[in-house]
N, C-alpha and C positions, 0 to 999 in steps of 0.2 A: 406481438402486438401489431394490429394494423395501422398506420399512419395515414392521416388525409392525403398526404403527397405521392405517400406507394398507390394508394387506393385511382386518384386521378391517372399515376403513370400507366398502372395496368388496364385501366378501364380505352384510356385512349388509345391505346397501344391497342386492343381487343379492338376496340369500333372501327379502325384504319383497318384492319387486317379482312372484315367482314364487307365486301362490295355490295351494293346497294340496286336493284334488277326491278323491274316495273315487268307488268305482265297486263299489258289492256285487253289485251285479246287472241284467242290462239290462232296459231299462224300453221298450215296454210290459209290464208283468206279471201275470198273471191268477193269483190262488187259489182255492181253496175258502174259504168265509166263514164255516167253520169251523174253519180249520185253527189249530194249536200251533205250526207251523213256526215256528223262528228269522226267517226271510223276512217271513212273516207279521206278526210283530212289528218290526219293521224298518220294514214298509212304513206299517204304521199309524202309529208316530213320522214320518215322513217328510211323511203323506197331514195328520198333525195340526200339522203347521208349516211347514204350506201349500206343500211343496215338491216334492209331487205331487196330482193330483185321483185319485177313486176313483168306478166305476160299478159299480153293481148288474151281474152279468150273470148271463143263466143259458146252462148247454150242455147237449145231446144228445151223450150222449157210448156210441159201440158197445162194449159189455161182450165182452172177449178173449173167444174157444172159446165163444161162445152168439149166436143170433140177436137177445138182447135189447139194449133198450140203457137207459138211466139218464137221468135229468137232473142236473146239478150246479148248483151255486148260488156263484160264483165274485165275488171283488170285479176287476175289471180298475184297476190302477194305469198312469197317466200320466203326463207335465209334465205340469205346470198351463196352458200356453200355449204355443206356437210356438218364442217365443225362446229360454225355459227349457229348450226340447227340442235346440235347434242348442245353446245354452250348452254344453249336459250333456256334449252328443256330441263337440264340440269339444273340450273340456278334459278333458272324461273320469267327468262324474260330479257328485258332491253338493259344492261349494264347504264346506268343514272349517275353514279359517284359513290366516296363513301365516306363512313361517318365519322366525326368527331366531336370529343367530348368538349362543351361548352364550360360545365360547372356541374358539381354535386352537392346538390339540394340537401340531401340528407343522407347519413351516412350511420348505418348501426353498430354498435358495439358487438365484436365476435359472441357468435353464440355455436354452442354445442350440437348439434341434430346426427343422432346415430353416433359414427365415431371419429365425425370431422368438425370443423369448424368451417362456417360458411360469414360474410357480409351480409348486407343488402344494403343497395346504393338506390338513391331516387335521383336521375340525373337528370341535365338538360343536356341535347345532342343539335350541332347541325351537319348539314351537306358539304361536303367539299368537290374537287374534281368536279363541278356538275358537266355533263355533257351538253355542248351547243343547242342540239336539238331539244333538249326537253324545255327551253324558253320561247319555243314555238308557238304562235299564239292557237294551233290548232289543239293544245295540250293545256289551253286554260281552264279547261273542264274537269279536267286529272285532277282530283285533288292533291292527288299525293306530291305530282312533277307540280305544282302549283305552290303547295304547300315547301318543297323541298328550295324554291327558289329564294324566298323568305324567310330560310331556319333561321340565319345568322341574328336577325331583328326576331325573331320569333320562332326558338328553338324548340324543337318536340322534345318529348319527356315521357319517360319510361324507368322502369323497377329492372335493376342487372344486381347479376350478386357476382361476393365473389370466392373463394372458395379458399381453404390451406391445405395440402398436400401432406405435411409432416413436417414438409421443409420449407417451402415456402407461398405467399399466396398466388394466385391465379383470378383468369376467369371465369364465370362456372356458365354453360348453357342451360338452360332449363332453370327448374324449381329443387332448390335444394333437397339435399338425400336422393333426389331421381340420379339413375343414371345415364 
């Protein structure tokens, strides 16, 4: 039998262990070094907490419907190193913080599908760990990094199940009976 109290221990214990990655935009990324863009601002929070490098660049760039062309004056943003760059790509992005369970909402009684028994929980979750930077006012746009700053008063909510092995319950990822 599943208890409310196993059900919270596993579920929090799952949300800690799962880091929480934003993805605004793919990197490499080049601007004008002049631009207003939201991105542009973004990237310079990002480039000032060390969690991309930035180069001078300049381009040649063909001006539409004319023989001329221009030069542009662009900053190119990167990782800052190798690993930072498989990190990113891997996981998906800027490392934000990670979750933890608030409260479960609702909690279903073990049921049967195929030849396990699975939960489903309807929880409330917020942020922890948050990272410096995402309280940057350039990232007020983000909903997510916006959203994430506020779980605590106003925590997101999502469907997590959880799963019995033979021996005892677990996490499950996905949609029950998947594997």
């Amino acid at each position: 039998m599943l208890t409310r109290n196993e059900a919270i221990r596993i579920i929090d214990a799952a949300l800690k262990q799962q880091p929480l990655f934003w993805q605004g935009f793919a990197i490499p990324y080049s601007i004008d070094r002049g631009s207003k863009h939201k991105d542009a601002a973004m990237l310079e929070v990002l480039f000032n907490h060390k969690l991309l490098s930035r180069e001078k660049e300049t381009k040649v760039i063909k001006v539409e419907g004319s023989q001329r062309k221009r030069i542009t004056l662009n900053y190119r943003y990167d990782f800052i190193d190798e690993e930072a760059s498989q990190h990113a790509s891997t996981q998906g992005g800027f490392y934000y913080g990670t979750g933890r369970l608030k409260n479960i909402m609702d909690l279903s009684k073990p049921y049967l599908l195929g030849r396990s028994y699975y939960a489903e929980a309807y929880i409330q979750w917020y942020v922890t760990d948050i990272q410096d930077w995402v309280d940057a006012p350039a990232f007020d746009k983000a909903r997510t990094l916006r959203r994430t700053l506020e779980s605590k008063e106003k925590p997101f909510e999502k469907r997590v199940y959880l799963h019995h092995d033979g021996q005892k319950w677990g996490f499950w990822q996905g949609q029950p009976g998947g594997l």
